[in-house]
Structure formats: structure tokens, C-alpha cells
N, CA and C atoms of all chains as a GROMACS GRO file, in nm:
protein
  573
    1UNK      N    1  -1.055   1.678  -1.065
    1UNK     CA    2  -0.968   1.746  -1.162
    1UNK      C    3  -1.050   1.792  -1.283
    2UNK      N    4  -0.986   1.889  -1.330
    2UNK     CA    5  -1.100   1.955  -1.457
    2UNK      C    6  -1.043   1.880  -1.559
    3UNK      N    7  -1.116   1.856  -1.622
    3UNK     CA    8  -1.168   1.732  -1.791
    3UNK      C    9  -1.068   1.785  -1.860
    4UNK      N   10  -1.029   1.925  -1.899
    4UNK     CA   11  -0.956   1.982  -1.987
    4UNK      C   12  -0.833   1.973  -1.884
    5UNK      N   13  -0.796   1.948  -1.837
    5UNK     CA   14  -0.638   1.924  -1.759
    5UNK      C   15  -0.566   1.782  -1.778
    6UNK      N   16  -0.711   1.694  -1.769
    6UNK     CA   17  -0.678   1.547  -1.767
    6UNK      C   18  -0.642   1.526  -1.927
    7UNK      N   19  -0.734   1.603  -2.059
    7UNK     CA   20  -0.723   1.611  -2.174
    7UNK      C   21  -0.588   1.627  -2.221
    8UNK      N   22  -0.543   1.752  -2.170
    8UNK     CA   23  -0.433   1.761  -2.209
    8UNK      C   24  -0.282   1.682  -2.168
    9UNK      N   25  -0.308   1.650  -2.068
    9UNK     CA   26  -0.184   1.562  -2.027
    9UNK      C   27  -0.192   1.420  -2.135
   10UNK      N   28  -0.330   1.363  -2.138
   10UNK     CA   29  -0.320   1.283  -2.237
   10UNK      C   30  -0.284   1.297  -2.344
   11UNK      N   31  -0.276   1.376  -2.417
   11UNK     CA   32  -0.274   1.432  -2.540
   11UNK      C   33  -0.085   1.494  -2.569
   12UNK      N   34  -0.041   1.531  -2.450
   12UNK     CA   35   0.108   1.559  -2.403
   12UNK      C   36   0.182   1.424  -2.413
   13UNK      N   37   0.171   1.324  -2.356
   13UNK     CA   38   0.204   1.208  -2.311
   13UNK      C   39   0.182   1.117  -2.421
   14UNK      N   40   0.052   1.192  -2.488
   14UNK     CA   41   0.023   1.050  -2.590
   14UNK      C   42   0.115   1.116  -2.798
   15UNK      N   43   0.155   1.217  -2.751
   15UNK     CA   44   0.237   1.327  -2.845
   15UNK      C   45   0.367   1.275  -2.874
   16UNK      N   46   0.422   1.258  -2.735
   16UNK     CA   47   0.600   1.263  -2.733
   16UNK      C   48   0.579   1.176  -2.682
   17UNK      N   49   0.680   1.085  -2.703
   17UNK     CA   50   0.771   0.955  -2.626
   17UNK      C   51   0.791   0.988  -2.501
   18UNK      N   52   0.857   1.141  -2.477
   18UNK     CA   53   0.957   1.119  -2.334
   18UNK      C   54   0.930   1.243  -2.290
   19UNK      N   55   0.833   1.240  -2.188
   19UNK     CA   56   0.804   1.402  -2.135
   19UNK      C   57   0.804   1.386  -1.984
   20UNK      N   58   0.861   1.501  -1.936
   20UNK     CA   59   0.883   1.490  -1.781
   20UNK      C   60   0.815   1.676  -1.725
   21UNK      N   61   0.706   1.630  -1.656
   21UNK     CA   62   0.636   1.702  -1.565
   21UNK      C   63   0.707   1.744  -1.479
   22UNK      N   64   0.732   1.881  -1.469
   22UNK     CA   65   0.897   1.925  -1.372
   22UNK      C   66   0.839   2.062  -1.304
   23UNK      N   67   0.935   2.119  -1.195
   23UNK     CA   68   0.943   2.200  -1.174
   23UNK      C   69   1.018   2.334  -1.244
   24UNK      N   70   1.000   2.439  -1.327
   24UNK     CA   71   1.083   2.511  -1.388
   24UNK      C   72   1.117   2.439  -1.568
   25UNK      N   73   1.217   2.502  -1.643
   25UNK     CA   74   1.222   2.402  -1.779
   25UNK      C   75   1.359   2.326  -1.732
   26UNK      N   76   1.396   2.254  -1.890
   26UNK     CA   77   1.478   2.170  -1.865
   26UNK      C   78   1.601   2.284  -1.841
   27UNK      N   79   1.611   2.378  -1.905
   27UNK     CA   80   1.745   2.476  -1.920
   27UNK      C   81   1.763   2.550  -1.784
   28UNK      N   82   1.658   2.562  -1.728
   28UNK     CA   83   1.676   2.630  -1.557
   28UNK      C   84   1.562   2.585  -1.497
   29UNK      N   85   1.618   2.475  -1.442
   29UNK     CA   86   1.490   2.379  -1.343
   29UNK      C   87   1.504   2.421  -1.225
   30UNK      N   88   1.393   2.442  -1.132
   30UNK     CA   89   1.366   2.538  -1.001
   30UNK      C   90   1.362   2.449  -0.892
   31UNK      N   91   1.449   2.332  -0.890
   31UNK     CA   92   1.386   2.266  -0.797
   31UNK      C   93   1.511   2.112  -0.831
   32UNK      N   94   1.566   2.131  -0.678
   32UNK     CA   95   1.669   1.971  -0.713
   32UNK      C   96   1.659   1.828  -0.805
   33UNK      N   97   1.525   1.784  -0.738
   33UNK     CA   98   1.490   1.714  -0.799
   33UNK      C   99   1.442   1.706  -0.903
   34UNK      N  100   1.366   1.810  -0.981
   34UNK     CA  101   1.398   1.835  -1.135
   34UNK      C  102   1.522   1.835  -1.197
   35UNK      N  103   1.605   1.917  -1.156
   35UNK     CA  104   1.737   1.948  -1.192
   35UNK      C  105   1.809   1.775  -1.241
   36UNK      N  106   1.773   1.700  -1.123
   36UNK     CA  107   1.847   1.542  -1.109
   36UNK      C  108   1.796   1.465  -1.238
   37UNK      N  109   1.650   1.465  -1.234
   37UNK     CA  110   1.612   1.407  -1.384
   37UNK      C  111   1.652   1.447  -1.525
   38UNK      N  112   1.628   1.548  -1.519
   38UNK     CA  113   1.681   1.678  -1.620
   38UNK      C  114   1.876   1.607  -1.675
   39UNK      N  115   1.945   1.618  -1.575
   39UNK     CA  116   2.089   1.531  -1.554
   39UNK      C  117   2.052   1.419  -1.659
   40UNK      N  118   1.995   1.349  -1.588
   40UNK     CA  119   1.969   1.165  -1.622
   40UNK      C  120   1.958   1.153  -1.806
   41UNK      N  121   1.860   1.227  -1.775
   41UNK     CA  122   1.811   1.231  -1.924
   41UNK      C  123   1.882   1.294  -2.047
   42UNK      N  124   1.975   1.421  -2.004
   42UNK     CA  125   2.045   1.474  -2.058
   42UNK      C  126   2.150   1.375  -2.081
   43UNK      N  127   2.207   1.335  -2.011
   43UNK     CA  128   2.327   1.294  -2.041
   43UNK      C  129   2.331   1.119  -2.112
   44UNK      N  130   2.203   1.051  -2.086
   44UNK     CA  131   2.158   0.954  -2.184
   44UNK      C  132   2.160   1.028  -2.348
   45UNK      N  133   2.106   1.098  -2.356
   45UNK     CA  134   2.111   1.221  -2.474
   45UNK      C  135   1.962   1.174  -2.529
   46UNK      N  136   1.852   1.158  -2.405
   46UNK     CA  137   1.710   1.107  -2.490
   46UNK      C  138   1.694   1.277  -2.520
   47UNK      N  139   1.604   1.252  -2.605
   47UNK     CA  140   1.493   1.404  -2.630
   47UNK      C  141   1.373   1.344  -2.562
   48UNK      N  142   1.375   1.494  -2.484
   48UNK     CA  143   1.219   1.446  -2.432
   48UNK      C  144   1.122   1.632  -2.393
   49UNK      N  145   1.030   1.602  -2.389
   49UNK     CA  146   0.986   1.793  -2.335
   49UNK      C  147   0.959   1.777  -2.202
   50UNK      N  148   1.015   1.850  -2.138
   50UNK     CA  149   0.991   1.941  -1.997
   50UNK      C  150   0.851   2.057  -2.023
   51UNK      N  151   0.739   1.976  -1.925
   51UNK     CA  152   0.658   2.081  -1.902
   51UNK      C  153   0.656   2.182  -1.775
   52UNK      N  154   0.696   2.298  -1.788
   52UNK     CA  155   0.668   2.329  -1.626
   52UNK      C  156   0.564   2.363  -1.551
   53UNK      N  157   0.550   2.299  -1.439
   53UNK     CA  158   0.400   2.270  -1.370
   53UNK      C  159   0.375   2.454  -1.305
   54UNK      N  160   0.491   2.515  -1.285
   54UNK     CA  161   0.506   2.605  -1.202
   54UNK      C  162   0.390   2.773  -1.279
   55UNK      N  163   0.435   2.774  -1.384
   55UNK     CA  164   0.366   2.810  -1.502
   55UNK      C  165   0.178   2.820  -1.480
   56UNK      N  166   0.137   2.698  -1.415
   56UNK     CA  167   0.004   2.617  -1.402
   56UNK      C  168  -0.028   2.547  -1.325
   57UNK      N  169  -0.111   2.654  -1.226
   57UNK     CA  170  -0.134   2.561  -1.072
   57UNK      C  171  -0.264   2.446  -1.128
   58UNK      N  172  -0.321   2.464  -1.241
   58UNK     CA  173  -0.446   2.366  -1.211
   58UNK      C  174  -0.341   2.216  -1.301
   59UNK      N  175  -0.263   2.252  -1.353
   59UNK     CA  176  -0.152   2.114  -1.402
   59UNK      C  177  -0.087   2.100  -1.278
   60UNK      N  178  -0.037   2.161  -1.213
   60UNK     CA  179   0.047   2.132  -1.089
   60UNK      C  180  -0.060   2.019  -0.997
   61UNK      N  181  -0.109   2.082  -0.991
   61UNK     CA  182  -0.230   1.989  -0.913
   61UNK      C  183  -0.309   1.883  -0.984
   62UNK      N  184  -0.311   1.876  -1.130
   62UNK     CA  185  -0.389   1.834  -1.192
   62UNK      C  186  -0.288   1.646  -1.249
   63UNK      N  187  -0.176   1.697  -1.252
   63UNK     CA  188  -0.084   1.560  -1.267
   63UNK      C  189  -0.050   1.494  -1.186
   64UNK      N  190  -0.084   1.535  -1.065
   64UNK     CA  191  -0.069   1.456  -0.920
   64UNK      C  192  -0.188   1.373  -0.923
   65UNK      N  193  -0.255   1.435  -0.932
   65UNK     CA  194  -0.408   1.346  -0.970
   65UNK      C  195  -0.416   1.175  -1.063
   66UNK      N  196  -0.351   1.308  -1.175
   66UNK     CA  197  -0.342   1.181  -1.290
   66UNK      C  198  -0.284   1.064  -1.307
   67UNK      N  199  -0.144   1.074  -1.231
   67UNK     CA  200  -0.050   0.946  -1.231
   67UNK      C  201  -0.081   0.903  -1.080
   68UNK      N  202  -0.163   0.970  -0.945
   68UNK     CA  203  -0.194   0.911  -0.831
   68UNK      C  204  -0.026   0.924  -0.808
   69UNK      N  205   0.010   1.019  -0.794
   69UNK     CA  206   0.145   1.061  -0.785
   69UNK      C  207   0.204   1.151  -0.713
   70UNK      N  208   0.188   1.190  -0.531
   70UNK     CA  209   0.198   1.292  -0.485
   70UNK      C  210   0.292   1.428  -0.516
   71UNK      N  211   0.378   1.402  -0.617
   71UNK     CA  212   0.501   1.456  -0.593
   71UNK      C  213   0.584   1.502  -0.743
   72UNK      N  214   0.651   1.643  -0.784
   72UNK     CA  215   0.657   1.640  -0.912
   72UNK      C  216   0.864   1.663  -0.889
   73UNK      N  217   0.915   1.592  -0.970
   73UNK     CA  218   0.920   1.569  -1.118
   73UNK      C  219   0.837   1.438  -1.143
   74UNK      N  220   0.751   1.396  -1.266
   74UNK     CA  221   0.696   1.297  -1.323
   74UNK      C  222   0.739   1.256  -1.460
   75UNK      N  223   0.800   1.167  -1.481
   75UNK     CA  224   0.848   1.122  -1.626
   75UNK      C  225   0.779   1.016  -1.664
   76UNK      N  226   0.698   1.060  -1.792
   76UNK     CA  227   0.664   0.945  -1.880
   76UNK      C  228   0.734   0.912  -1.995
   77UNK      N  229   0.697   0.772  -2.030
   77UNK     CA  230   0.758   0.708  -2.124
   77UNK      C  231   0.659   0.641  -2.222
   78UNK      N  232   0.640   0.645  -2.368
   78UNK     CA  233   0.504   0.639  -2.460
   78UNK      C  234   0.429   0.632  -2.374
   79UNK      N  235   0.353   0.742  -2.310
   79UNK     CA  236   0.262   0.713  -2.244
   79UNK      C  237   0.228   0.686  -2.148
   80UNK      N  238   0.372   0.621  -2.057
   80UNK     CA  239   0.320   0.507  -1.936
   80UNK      C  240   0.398   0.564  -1.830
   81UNK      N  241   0.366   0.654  -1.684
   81UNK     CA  242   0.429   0.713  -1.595
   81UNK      C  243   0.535   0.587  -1.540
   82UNK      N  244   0.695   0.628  -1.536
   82UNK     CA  245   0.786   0.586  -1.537
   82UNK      C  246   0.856   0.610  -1.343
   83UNK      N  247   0.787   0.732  -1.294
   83UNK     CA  248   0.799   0.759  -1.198
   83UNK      C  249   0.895   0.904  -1.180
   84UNK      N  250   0.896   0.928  -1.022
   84UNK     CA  251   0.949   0.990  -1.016
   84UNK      C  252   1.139   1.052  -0.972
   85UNK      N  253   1.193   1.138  -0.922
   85UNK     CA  254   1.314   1.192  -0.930
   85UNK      C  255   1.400   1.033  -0.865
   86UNK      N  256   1.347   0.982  -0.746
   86UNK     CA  257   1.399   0.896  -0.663
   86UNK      C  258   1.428   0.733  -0.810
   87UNK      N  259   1.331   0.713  -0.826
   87UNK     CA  260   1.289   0.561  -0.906
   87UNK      C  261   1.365   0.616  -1.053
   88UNK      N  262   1.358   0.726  -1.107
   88UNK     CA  263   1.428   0.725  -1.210
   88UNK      C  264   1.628   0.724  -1.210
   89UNK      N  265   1.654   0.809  -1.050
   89UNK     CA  266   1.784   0.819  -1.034
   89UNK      C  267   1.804   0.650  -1.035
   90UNK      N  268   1.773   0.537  -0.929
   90UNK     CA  269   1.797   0.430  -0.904
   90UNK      C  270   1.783   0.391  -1.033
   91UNK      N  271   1.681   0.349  -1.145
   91UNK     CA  272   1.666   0.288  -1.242
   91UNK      C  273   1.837   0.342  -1.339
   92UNK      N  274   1.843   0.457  -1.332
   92UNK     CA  275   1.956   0.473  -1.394
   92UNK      C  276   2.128   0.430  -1.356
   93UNK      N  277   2.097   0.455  -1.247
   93UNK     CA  278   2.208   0.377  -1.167
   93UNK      C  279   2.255   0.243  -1.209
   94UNK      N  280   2.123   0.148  -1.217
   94UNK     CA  281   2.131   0.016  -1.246
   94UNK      C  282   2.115  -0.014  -1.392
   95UNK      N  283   2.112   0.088  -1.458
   95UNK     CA  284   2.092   0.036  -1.618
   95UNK      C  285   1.951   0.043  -1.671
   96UNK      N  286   1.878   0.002  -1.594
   96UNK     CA  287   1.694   0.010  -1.581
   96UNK      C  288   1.649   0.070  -1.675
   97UNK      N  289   1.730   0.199  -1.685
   97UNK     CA  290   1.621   0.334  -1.723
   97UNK      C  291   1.660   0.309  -1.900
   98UNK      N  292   1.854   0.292  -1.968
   98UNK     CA  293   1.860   0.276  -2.068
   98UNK      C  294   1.813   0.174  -2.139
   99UNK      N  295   1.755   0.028  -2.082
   99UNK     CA  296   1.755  -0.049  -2.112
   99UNK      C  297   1.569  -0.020  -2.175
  100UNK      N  298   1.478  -0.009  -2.032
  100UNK     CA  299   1.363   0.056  -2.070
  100UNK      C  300   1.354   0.151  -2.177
  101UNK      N  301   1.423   0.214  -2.208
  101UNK     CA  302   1.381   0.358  -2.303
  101UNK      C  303   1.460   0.247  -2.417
  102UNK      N  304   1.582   0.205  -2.447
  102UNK     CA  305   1.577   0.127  -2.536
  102UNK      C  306   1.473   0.020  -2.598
  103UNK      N  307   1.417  -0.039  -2.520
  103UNK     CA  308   1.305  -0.139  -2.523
  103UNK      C  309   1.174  -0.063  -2.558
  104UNK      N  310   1.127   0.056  -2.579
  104UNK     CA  311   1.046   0.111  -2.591
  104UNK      C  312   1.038   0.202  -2.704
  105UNK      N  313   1.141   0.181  -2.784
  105UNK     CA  314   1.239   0.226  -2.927
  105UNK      C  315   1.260   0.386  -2.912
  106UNK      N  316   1.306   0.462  -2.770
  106UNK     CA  317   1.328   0.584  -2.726
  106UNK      C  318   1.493   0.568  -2.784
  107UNK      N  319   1.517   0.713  -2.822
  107UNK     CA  320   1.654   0.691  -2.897
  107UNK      C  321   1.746   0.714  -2.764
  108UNK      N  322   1.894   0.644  -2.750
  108UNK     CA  323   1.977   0.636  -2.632
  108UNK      C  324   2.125   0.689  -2.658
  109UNK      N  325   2.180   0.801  -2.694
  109UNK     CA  326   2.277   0.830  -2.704
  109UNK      C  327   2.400   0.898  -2.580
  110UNK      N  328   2.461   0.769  -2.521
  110UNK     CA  329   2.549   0.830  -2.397
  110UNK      C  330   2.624   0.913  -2.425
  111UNK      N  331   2.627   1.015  -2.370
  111UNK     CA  332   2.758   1.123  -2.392
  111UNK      C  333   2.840   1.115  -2.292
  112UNK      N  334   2.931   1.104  -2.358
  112UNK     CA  335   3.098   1.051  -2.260
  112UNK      C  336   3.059   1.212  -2.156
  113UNK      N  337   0.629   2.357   0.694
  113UNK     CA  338   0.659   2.203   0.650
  113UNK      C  339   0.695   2.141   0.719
  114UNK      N  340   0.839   2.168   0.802
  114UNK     CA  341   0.899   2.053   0.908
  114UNK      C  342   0.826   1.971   0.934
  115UNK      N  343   0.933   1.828   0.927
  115UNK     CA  344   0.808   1.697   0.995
  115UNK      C  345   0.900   1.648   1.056
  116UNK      N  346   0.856   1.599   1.177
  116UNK     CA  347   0.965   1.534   1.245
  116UNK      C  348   0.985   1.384   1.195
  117UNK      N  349   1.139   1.313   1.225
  117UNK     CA  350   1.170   1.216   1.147
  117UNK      C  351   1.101   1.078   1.251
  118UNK      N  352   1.094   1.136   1.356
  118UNK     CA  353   1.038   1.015   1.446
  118UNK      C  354   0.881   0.998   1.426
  119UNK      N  355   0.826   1.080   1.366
  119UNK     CA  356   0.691   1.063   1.269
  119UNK      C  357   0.657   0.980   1.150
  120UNK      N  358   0.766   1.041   1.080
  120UNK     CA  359   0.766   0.992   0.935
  120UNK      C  360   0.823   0.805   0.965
  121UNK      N  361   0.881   0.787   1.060
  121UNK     CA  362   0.926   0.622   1.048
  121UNK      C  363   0.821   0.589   1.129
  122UNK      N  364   0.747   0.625   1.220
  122UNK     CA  365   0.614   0.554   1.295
  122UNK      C  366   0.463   0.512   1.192
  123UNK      N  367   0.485   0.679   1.108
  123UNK     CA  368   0.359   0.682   0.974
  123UNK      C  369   0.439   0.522   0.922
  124UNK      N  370   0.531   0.523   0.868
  124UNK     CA  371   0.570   0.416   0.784
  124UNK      C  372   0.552   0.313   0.805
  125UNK      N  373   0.592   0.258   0.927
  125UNK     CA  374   0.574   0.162   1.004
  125UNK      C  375   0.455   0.065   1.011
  126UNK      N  376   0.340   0.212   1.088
  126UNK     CA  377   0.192   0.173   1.099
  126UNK      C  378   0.125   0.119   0.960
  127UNK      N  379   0.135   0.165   0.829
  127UNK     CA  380   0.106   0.174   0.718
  127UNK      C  381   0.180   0.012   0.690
  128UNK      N  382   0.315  -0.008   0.656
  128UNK     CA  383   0.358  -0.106   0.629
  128UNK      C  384   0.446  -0.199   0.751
  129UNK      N  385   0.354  -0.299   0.785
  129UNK     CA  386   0.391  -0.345   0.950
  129UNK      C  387   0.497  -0.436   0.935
  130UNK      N  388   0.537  -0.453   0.828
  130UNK     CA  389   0.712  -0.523   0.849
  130UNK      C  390   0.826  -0.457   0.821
  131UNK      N  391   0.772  -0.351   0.766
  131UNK     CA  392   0.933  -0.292   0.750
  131UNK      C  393   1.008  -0.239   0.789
  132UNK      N  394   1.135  -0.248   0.756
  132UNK     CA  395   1.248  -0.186   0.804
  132UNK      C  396   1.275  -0.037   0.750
  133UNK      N  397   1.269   0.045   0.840
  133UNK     CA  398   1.282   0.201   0.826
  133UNK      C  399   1.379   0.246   0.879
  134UNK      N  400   1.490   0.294   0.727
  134UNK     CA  401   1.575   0.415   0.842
  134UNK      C  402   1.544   0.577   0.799
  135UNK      N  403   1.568   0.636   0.905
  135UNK     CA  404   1.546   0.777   0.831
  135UNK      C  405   1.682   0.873   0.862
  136UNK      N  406   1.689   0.920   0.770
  136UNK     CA  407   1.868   1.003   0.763
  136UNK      C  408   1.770   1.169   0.760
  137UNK      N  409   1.805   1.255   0.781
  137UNK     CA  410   1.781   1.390   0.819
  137UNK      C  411   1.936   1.447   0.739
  138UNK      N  412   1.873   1.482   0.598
  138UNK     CA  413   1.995   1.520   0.504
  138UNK      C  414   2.049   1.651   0.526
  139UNK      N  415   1.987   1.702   0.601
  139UNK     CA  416   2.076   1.868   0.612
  139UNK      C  417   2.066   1.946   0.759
  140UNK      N  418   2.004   1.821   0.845
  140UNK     CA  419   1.948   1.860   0.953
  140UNK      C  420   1.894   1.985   0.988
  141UNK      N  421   1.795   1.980   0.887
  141UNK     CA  422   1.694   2.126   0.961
  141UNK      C  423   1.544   2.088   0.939
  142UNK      N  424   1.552   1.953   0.943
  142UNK     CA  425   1.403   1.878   0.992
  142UNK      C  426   1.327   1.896   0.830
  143UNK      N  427   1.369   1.934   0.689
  143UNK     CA  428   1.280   1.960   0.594
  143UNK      C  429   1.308   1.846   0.455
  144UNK      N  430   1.456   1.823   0.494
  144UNK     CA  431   1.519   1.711   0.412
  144UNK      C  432   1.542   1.606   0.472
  145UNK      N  433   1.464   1.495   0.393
  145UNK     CA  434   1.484   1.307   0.499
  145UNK      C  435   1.524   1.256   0.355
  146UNK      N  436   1.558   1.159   0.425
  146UNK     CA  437   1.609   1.064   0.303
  146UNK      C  438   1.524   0.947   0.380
  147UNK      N  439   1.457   0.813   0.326
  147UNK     CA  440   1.403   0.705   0.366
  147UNK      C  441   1.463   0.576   0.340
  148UNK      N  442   1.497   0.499   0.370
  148UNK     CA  443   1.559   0.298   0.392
  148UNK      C  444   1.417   0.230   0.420
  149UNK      N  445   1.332   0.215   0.302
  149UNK     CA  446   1.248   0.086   0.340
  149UNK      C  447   1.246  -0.032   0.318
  150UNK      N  448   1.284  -0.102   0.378
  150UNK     CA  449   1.271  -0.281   0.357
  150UNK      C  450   1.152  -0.345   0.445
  151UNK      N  451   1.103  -0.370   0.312
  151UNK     CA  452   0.957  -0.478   0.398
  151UNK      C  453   0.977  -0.625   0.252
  152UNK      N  454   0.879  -0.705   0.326
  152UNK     CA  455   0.842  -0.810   0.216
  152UNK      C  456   0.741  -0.836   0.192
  153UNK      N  457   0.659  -0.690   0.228
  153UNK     CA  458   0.573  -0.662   0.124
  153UNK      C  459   0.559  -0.565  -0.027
  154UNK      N  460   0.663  -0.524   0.003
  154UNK     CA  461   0.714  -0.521  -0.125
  154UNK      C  462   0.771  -0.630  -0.283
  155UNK      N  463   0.736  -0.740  -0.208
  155UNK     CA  464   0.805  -0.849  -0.348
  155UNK      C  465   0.705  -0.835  -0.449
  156UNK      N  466   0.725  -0.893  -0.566
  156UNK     CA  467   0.658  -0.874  -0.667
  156UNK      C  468   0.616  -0.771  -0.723
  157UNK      N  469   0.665  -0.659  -0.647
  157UNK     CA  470   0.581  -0.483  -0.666
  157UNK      C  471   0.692  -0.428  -0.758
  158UNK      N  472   0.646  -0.327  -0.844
  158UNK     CA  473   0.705  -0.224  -0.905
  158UNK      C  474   0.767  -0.135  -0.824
  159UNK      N  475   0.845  -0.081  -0.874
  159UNK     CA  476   0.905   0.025  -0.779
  159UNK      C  477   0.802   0.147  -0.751
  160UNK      N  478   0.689   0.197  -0.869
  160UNK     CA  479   0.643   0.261  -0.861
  160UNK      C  480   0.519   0.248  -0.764
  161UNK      N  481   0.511   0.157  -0.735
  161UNK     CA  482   0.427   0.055  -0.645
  161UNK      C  483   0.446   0.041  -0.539
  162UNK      N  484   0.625  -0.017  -0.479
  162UNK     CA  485   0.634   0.012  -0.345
  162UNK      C  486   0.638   0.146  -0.337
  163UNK      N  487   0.680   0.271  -0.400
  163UNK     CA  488   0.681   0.410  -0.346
  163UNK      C  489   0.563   0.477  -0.303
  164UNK      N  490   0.443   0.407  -0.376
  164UNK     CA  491   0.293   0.412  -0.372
  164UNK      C  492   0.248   0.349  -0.233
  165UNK      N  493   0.315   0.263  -0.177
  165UNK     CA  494   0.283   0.187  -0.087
  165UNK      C  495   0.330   0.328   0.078
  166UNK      N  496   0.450   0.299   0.025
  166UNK     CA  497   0.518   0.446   0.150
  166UNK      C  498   0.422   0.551   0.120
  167UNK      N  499   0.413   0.643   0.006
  167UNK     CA  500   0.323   0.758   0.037
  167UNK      C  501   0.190   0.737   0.075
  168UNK      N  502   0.130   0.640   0.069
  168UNK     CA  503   0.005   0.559   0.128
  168UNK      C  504   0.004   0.565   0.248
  169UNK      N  505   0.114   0.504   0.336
  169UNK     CA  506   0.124   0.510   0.456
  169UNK      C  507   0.168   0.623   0.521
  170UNK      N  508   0.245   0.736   0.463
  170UNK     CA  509   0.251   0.842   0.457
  170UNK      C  510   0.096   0.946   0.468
  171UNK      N  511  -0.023   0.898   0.414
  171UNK     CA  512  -0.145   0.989   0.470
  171UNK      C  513  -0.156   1.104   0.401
  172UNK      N  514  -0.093   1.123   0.276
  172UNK     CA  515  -0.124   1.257   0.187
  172UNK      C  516  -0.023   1.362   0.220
  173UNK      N  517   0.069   1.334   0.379
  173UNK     CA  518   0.169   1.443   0.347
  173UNK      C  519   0.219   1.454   0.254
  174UNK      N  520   0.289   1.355   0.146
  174UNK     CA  521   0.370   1.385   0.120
  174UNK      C  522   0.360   1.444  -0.026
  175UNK      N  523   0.476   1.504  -0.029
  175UNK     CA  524   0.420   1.639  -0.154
  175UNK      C  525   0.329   1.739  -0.091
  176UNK      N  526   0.313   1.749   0.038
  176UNK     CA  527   0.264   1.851   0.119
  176UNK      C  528   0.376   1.902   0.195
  177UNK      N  529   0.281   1.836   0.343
  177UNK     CA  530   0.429   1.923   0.449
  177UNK      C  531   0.567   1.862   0.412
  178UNK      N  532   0.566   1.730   0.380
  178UNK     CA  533   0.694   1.649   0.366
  178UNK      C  534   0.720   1.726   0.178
  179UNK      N  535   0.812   1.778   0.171
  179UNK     CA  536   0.834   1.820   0.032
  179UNK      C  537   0.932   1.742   0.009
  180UNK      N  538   1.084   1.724   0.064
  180UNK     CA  539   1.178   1.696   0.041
  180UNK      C  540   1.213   1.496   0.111
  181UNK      N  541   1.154   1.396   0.068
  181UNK     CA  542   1.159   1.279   0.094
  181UNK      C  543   1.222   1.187  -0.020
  182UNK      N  544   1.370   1.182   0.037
  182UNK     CA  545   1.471   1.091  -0.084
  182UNK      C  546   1.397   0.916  -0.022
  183UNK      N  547   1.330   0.825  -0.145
  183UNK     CA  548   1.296   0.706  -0.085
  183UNK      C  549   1.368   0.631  -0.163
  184UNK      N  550   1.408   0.527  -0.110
  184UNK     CA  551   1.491   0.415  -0.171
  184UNK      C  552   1.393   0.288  -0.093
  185UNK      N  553   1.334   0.165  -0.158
  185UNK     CA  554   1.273   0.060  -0.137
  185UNK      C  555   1.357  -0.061  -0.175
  186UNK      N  556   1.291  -0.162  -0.076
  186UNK     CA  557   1.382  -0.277  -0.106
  186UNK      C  558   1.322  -0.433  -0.054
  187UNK      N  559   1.356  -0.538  -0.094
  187UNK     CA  560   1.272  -0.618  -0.059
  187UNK      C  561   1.383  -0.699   0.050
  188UNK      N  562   1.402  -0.751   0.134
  188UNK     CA  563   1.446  -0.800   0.184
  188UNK      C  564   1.530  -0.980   0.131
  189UNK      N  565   1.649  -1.019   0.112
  189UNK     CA  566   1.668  -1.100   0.042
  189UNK      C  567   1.635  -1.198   0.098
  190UNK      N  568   1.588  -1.236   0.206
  190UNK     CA  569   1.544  -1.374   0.277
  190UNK      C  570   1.362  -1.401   0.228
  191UNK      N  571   1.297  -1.289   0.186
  191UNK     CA  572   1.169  -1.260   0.129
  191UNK      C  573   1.137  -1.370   0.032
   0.00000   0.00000   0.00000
């Protein structure tokens, strides 16, 4: 992976609290499983930035690398890859995900 | 892309030799699977960890030919 790809994801990740590596943005995500995280997160009411990989084949390729992560949507949390569309739906299901982003002082506002 | 589903539970299998694999074929046109893994080698693992463990045994398809793979992991409660 090129130095300046790995740079910047660090520097993305190490920026914002809550950023999710997606297909498309958060407002028109190109791809289900973006779309599903995009949901999750929305409706917790975190703020977080949507990068789109689609935009940037050497990030597309370059964040698979980084988190050893075949597969994009990728959500981090300060820093620390949280996983992807599958592990974040389940974590939310079970509480997991508010409890984590609470515990990590990410702001949690449910919208009815 | 198509992968056949009687692949994807043999890859799984070979990779993780106790587990229990089901595979659902979500729209039946061979491109959408959904996965059921229960092994107990999964205890003590992160989730991000057992999913690491399946695409491992998986061989780099996935996020290749396999695009569309819903995984759900699980440890077995007798584990």
C-alpha cells in the first residue's frame, strides 16, 4: 500500500471519533450494505464522516489493507476499526454498538 | 462473481474444522449468501476476529468474487 494512503487514513481516523469507510456518501450510499450502517448510525443520531472509497481506487484498496479487512463498509471508532456492515448491524441489535460508542464518550442521541 | 454455496460451506469448513455452517442463498441467483457459523473455535474471540477467522478460510475471495456474504458467528453454548 502507498505510505500516503496509509497516512491519511490515520490521520482520518485519528481526526474524528466516528468515521465509516463506505461505498457512495452518507446522503446517497451506492451499495446495501453501506446504506445499513449509514441507518444504524443515523438513527443512534452519532455524527460521524462517511468517506467514499468509490471516489478512490488506491483508498478502496488501500483500507482493506489497513484494517486486514476484505470488505467495505468499515467503521471506526477513536481510532479503533469497529468492523464491518454484518458486526455493526448485530452489535446494534444487542445494544453493543450504543453502549460502546457511549463508553468511548461518542455522543448517543436515539431518535424515536 | 457467482460462487457456488456448496463451495463457500466446504472453504469454511476446511479452514475452520468444527464448525457448523449453514448457507441460505438470499435471492437465489448464486451472488447473495447469507452464512450460520458455529464453531468453538470461536470462544474468547472478538467478533471482528471470528469474521477474520471465516474470511481466512474463505482464501481472499471474499470482497472479490464473493461480494455479497451476510455472516453471523457464534460460539456454540456447550463450548
Amino acid at each position: 500500500m502507498d505510505n500516503s494512503v496509509a497516512e491519511r487514513i490515520k490521520s482520518d481516523i485519528e481526526s474524528n471519533d466516528v468515521v465509516l469507510y463506505m461505498k457512495g456518501t452518507p446522503v446517497f450510499p451506492q451499495c446495501g450494505f453501506s446504506s445499513a450502517v449509514v441507518q444504524v448510525l443515523t438513527h443512534l443520531g452519532v455524527k460521524f464522516k462517511g468517506i467514499d472509497v468509490l471516489v478512490d481506487p488506491s483508498l478502496r484498496e488501500g483500507i482493506k489493507t489497513f484494517s486486514s479487512w476484505p470488505t467495505i463498509p468499515q467503521l471506526y471508532v477513536k481510532g479503533e476499526f469497529v468492523g464491518g456492515c454484518d458486526i455493526v448491524r448485530e452489535m446494534y441489535q444487542t445494544g453493543e454498538l450504543t453502549e460502546m460508542l457511549s463508553s468511548k464518550g461518542v455522543d448517543v442521541q436515539i431518535k424515536a | 462473481m457467482a460462487m457456488d454455496a456448496a463451495l463457500i460451506e466446504s472453504l469454511i469448513r476446511e479452514g475452520i474444522p468444527d464448525a457448523e455452517v449453514r448457507i441460505e442463498d438470499l435471492r437465489g441467483d448464486g451472488d447473495h449468501y447469507a452464512a450460520y457459523v458455529e464453531a468453538a473455535a470461536f470462544k474468547g474471540k472478538t467478533r471482528v476476529q471470528q469474521h477474520k477467522m471465516v474470511y481466512d478460510a474463505l482464501q481472499g475471495r471474499m470482497g472479490g468474487e464473493l461480494h455479497a456474504l451476510a455472516l453471523q458467528t457464534s460460539v456454540p453454548k456447550d463450548a
